[in-house]
C-alpha positions in Angstrom: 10.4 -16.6 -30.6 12.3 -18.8 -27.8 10.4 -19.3 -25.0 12.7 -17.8 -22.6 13.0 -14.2 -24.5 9.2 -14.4 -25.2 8.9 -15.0 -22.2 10.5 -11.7 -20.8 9.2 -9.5 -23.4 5.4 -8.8 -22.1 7.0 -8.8 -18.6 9.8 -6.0 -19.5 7.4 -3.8 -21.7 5.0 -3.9 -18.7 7.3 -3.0 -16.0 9.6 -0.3 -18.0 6.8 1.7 -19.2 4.7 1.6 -15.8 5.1 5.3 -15.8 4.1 6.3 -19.5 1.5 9.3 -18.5 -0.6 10.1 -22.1 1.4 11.2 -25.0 0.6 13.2 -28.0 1.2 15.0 -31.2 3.6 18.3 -30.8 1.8 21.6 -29.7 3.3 24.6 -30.3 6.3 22.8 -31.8 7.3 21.3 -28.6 7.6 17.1 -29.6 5.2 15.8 -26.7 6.5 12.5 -28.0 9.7 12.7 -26.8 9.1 14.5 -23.9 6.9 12.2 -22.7 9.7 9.3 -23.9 12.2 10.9 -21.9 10.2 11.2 -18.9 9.4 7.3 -18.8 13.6 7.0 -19.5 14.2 9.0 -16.4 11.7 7.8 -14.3 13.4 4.6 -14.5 16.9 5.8 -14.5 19.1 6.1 -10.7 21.1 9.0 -10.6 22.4 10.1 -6.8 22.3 13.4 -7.9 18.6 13.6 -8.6 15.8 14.4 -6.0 12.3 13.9 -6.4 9.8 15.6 -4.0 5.9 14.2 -4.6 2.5 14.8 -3.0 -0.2 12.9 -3.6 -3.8 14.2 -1.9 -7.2 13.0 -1.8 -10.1 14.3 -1.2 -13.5 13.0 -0.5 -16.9 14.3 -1.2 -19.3 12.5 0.7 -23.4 11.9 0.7 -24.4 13.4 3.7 -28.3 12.1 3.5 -27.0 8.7 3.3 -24.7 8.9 6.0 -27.4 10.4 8.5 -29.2 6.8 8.7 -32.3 6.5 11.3 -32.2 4.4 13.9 -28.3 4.1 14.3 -26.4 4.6 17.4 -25.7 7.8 18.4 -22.1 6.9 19.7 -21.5 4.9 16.0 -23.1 8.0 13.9 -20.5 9.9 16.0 -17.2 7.9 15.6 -18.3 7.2 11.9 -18.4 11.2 11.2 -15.5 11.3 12.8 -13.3 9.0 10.6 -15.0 10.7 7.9 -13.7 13.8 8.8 -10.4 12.7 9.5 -9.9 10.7 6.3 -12.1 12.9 3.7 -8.9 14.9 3.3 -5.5 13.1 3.0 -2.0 13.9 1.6 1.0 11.3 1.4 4.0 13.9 0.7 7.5 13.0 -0.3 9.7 15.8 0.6 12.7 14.3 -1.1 13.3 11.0 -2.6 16.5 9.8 -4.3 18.1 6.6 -5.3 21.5 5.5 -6.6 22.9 2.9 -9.2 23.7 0.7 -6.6 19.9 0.4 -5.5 20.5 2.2 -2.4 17.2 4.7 -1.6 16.3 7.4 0.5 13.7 9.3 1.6 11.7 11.6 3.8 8.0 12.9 3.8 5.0 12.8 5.7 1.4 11.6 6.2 -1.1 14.3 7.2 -5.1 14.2 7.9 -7.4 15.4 9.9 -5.9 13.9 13.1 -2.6 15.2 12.7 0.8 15.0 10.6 2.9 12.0 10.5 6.7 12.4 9.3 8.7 9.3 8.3 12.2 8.5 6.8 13.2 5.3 4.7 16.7 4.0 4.1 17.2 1.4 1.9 20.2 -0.6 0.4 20.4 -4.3 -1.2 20.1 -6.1 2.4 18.3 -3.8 4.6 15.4 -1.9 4.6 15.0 0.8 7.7 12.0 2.6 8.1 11.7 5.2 11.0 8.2 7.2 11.9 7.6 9.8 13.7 6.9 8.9 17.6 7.8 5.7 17.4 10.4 4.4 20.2 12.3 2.1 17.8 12.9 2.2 14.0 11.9 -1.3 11.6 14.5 -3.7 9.3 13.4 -5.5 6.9 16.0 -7.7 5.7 16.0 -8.4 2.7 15.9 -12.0 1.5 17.5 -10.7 -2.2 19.1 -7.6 -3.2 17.2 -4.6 -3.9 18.8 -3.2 -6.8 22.5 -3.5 -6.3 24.3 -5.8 -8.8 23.4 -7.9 -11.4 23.9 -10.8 -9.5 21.5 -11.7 -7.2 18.9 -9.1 -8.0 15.8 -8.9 -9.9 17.0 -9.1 -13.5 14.2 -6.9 -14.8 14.8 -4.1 -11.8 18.8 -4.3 -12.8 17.8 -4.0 -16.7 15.8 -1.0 -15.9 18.8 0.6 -14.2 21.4 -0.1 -16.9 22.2 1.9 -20.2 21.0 -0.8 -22.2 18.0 -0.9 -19.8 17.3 3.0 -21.1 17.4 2.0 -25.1 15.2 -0.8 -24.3 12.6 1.8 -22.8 13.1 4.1 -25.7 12.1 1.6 -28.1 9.0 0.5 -26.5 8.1 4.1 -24.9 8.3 5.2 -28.6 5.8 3.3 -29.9 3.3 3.1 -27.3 3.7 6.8 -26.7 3.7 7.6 -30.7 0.3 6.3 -31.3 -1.6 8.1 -27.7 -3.6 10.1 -29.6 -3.9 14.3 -28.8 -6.4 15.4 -25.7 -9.0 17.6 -26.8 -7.3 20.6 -25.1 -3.7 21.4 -25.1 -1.3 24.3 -25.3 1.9 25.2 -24.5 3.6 28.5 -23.7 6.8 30.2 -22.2 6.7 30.0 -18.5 9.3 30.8 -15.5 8.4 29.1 -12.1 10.0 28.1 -8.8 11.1 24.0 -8.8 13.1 23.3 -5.1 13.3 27.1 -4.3 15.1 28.5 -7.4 13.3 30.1 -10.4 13.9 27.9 -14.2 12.4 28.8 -17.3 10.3 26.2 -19.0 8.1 25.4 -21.6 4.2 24.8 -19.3 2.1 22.4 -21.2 -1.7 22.2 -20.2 -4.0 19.8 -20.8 -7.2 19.2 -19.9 -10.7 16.8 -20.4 -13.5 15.5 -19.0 -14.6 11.9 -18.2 -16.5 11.6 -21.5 -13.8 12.4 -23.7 -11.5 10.1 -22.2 -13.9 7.3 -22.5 -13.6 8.4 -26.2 -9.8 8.7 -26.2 -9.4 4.9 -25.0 -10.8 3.3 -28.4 -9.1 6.0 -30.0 -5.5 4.6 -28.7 -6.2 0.7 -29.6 -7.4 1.7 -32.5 -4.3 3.6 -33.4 -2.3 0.3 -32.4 -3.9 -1.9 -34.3 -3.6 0.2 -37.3 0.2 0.9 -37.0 1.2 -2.8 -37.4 4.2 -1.6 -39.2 5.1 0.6 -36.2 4.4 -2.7 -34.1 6.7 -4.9 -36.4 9.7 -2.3 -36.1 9.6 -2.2 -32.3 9.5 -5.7 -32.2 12.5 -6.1 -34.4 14.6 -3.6 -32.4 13.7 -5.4 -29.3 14.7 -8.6 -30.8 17.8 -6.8 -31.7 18.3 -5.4 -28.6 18.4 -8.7 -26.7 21.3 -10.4 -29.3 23.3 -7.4 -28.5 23.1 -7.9 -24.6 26.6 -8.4 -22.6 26.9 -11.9 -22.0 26.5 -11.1 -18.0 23.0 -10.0 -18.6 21.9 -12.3 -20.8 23.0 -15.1 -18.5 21.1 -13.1 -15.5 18.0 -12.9 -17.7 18.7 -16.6 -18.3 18.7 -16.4 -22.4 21.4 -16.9 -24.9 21.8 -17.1 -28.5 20.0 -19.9 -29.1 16.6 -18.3 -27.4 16.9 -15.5 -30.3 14.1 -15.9 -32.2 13.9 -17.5 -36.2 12.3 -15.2 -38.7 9.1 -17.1 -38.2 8.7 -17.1 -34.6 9.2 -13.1 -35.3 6.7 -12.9 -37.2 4.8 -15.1 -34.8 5.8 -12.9 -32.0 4.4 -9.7 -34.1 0.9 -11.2 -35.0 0.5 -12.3 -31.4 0.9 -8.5 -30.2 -1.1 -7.3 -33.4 -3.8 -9.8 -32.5 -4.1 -8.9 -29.1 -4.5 -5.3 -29.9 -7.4 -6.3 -32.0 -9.1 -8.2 -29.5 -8.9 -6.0 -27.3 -10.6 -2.9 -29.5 -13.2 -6.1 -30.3 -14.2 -7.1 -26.2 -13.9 -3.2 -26.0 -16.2 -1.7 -28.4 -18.7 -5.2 -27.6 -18.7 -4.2 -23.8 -19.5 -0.5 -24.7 -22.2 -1.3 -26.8 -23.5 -3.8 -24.1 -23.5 -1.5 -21.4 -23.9 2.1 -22.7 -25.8 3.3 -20.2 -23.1 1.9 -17.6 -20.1 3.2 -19.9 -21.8 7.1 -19.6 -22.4 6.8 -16.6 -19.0 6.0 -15.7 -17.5 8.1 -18.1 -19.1 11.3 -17.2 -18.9 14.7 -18.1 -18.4 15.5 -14.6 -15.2 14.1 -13.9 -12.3 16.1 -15.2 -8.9 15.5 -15.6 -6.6 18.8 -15.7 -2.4 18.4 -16.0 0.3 20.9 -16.1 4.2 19.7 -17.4 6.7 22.5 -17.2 9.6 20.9 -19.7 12.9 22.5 -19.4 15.5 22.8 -22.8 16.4 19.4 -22.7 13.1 18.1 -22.7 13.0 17.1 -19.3 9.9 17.4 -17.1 10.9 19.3 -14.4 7.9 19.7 -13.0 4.1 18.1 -13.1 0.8 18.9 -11.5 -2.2 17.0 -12.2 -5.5 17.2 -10.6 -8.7 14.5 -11.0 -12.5 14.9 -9.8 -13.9 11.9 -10.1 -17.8 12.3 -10.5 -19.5 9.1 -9.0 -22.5 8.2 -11.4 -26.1 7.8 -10.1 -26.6 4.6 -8.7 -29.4 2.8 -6.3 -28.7 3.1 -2.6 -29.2 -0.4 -1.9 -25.8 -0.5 -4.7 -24.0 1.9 -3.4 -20.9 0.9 -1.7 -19.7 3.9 -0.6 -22.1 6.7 0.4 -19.6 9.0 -2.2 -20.6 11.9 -4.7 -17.0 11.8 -6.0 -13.4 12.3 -5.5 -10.3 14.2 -6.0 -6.9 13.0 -6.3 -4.3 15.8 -6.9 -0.3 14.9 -7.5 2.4 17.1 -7.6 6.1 16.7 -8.8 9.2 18.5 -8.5 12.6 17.0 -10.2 16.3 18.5 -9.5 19.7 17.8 -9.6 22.4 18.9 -6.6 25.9 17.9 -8.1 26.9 18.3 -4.5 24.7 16.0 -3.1 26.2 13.8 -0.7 25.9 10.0 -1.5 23.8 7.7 -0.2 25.4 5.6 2.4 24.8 1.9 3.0 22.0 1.4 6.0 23.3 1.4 9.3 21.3 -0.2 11.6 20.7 1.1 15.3 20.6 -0.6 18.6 17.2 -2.3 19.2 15.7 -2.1 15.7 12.3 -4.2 15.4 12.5 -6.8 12.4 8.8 -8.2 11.0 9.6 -10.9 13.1 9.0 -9.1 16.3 6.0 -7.3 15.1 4.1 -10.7 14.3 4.7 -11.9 17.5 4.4 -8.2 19.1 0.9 -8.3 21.2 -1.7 -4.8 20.7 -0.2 -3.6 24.1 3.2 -3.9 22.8 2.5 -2.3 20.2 1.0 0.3 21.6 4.0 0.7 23.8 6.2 1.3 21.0 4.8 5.1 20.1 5.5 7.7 22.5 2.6 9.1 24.5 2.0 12.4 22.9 2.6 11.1 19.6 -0.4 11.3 16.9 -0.1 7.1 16.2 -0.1 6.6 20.2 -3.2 8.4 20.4 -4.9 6.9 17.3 -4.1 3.7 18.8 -5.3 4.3 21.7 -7.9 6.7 21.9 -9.7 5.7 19.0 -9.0 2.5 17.8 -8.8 1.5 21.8 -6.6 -1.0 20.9 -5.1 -1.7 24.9 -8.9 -2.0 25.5 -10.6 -5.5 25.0 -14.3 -7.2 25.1 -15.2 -10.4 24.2 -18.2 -13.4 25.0 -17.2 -16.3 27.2 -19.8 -19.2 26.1 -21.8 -21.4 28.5 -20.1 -24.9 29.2 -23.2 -26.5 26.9 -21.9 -24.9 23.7 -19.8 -27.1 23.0 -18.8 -25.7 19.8 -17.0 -22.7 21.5 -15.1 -25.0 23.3 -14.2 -27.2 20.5 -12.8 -24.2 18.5 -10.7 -23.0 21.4 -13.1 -20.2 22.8 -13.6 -19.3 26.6 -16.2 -20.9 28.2 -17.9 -20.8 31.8 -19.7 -22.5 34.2 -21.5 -22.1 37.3 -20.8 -23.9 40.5 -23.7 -25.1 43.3 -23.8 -21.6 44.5 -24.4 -20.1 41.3 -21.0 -18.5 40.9 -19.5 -17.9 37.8 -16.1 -19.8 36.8 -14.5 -19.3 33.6 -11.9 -21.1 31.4 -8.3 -19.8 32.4 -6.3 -20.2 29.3 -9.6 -19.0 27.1 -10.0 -16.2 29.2 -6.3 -15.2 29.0 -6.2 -15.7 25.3 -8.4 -13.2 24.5 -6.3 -10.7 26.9 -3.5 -11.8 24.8 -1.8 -13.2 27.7 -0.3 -16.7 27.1 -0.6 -19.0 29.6 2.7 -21.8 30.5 3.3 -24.5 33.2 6.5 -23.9 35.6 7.8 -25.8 38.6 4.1 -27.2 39.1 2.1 -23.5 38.5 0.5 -22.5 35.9 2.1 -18.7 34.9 0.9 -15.9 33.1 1.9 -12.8 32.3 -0.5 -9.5 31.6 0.7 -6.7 30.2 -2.2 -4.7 30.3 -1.3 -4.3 34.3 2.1 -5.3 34.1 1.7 -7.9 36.7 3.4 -11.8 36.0 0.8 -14.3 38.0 1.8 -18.2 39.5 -0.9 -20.4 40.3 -1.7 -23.7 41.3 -4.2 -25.8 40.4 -6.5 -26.5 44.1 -5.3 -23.5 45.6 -6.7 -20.0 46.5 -2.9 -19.3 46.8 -1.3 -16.8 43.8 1.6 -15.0 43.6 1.8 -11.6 41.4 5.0 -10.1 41.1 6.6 -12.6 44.1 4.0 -11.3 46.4 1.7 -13.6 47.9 -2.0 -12.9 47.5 -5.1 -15.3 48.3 -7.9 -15.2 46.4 -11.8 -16.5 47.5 -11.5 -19.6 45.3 -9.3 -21.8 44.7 -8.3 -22.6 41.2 -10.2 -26.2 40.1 -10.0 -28.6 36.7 -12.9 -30.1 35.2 -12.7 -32.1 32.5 -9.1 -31.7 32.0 -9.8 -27.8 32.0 -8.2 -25.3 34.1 -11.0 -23.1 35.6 -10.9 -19.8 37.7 -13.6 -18.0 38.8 -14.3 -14.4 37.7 -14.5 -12.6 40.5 -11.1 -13.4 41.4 -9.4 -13.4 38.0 -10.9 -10.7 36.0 -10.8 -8.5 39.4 -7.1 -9.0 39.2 -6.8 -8.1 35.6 -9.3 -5.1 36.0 -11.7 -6.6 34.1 -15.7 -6.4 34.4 -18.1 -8.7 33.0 -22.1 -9.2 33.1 -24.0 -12.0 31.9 -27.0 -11.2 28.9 -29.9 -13.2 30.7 -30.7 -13.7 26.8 -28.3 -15.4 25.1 -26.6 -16.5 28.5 -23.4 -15.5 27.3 -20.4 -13.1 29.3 -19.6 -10.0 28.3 -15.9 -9.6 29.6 -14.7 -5.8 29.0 -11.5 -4.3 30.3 -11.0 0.0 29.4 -7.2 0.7 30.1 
């Protein structure tokens, strides 16, 4: 097979069948198969008329005898139980999601745990992305160095194949074998069912399915085992592919950057089909070695504890309408000393809703407000900044402030004789005749993320933490903050070629406090906003 096709071929079947769930035989004379088929088809298909709506939640069963460790601090053991609680129990919730053959997206949910709810919105379209949360003062762009979608070109090829007709027989092909040979899980039935999908009642077929952790370590053999015995199955979807790709436009070929002479000679298809077969076999071989290797590591993951539970509700034309899916991951028994996580287990539940409004508007190109924030700005945005950015009684302004304290900071200023500290750009000190303390100006004001710049013969700063711009010059007590003129006790000095305050002055200006650990003879500089 040319290089170039072969090339695209591992790529393509990876990407396009991303969102194959587990297929199987039919039950109760609904063809799971094709169900299943269609879903992939349509999960990769844009139509402005379609909505999704999505929630994704997680739940977290913690050890409680590991987390209650002797000897910690009280204050840590506090924080750390509270995080716990705030993150044991999360949902990320799409309220509606929809895209367009153009590439264009949009979207609205929300972010909820134990702290509070956070709503967003996302509008996308081939050269900006705009991405508004709640509280926050001003939206972000990202601009998009490429297309998103849109045309072919431009754009990804492989995300403008997916959206294309041809794009859809492609996936068929491939969805139908892959799909074809998942074999059944141990439980499954279907029956009549009428439920409620975006507030209006449809009549469905509900499919339930259901196993535990040590069945679906069996099911995984099972599946390359079924592919490496359908090698005629293999060689057919192979050959449609291959015919697939001769039948392209000429556009897309030239996009995907093949033509005729890539097609591939009847040997290097059959080379192409004994690569796959091969790969299926190795796989079941490294497979069934490690299993037999680590069995007691293989149960233990695969558990009978864990369980894995879905409903489909499938409409008349096969479409999934509507999914729910729920996973309890049991963590298997493992030394403390290996345990990364102080978990028993987990539980990860998803649900789905698909519909189609014929009257939906369409989706707009983005429009960008006044004063948007690009990635630019935020890399060069300071923590006060960003802090500054969320309104105060928002639920990110007071994670951000109250307990990730990030418009707080502490930090060690190193004696003059460490000369590696100084070497790597760190603070330093030193102590005068009298004993008093001087410190490192630009060091210091580093670490309060204040950058320091010579003007007109001063040295100027400004820190945002009190919102006061400071001149001073080097051999004088003499400073002005805003304009005003203020004298401090001690002039400001150079040694070395360094500009040195000392602390009493400067960290009293900036509201900052600082001790010295007789110990290590370090500073501890701490500033609480």
């Amino acid at each position: 097979m040319g290089k170039r096709l072969k090339r695209w071929l591992v790529p393509s079947v990876a990407a396009l069948l991303a969102v194959v769930p587990a297929g199987c035989e039919a039950v109760n004379g609904l063809d799971m198969n094709k169900v299943l088929v269609e879903r992939t088809v349509d999960s990769n298909a844009a139509n402005p008329n379609a909505s999704i709506s999505m929630s994704i939640g997680l739940d977290l069963q913690w050890n409680d005898a590991l987390l209650n460790v002797e000897g910690e601090d009280e204050a840590d053991v506090a924080m750390q139980k509270k995080w716990l609680d705030w993150f044991s129990k999360t949902t990320f919730k799409l309220n509606e999601l929809r895209t367009d053959e153009e590439g264009r997206i949009l979207a609205n949910g929300v972010f909820s745990f134990g702290k509070g709810n956070i709503s967003f919105q996302l509008h996308a379209d081939e050269s900006h992305l705009l991405f508004e949360v709640e509280g926050a003062k001003r939206p972000l762009v990202i601009d998009l160095d490429e297309p998103l979608k849109g045309s072919m070109a431009g754009e990804s090829p492989l995300l403008a194949l997916q959206r294309s007709k041809e794009g859809e027989s492609l996936i068929r092909t491939v969805a139908s074998y892959f799909v074809g040979n998942l074999p059944n899980p141990p439980k499954i039935d279907a029956k009549s069912a009428s439920v409620e999908i975006h507030g209006t009642k449809t009549d469905v077929t509900q499919v339930h399915a259901e196993l535990n952790g040590k069945q679906l370590g069996e099911l995984i053999p099972a599946y390359l085992d079924a592919l490496v015995k359908d090698e005629s199955g293999l060689r057919k979807m192979v050959g449609e592919v291959t015919d697939w790709f001769a039948a392209l436009p000429p556009e897309m070929k030239e996009s995907l950057e093949l033509d005729d002479l890539e097609l591939p000679s009847k040997d290097e298809f059959e080379e192409t089909v004994q690569e796959m077969a091969d790969s299926f076999k190795e796989a079941k071989k490294e497979l069934d070695s490690e299993r037999a290797d680590n069995e007691d590591e293989w149960n233990a993951f695969f558990n009978e504890k864990t369980t894995l539970s879905a409903d489909l509700y499938v409409d008349s034309d096969l479409k999934v309408r509507k999914l729910a899916a729920d996973l309890h991951y049991s963590m298997p028994t493992v030394e403390e000393e290996e345990m990364a996580l102080p978990l028993t287990g987990f539980t990860i539940r998803l649900e789905q809703e698909n519909w189609t409004d014929p009257n939906a508007s369409p989706i707009s190109n983005v429009v960008l407000p006044p004063r948007v924030l690009n990635v630019d700005d935020l890399m060069e945005m300071t923590s006060l900044r960003g802090l500054r950015l969320f309104e105060n009684d928002s639920v990110i302004y007071d994670l951000l402030k109250n307990d990730f304290s990030v418009d707080d900071a502490s930090f060690e200023v190193y004696p003059k004789s460490e000369e590696w500290a100084s070497n790597w750009g760190l603070p330093s000190y030193r102590e005068d005749k009298n004993g008093k303390i001087l410190i490192s100006l630009r060091g210091t004001l580093n670490e309060f993320e204040d950058n320091v710049v010579y003007r007109g013969g001063h040295l100027v700063f400004y820190d945002e933490g009190t919102y006061q711009e400071v001149a001073l010059t080097v051999g004088s007590n003499k400073i002005k903050v805003n304009g005003v003129d203020k004298t401090w006790s001690q002039p400001v000095v150079t040694i070395d070629g360094t500009a040195y305050a000392y602390a009493d002055d400067l960290l009293g200006l900036l509201g900052a406090k600082y001790s010295l650990d007789d110990e290590t003879s370090r500073l501890l500089i701490e500033r609480d906003l």
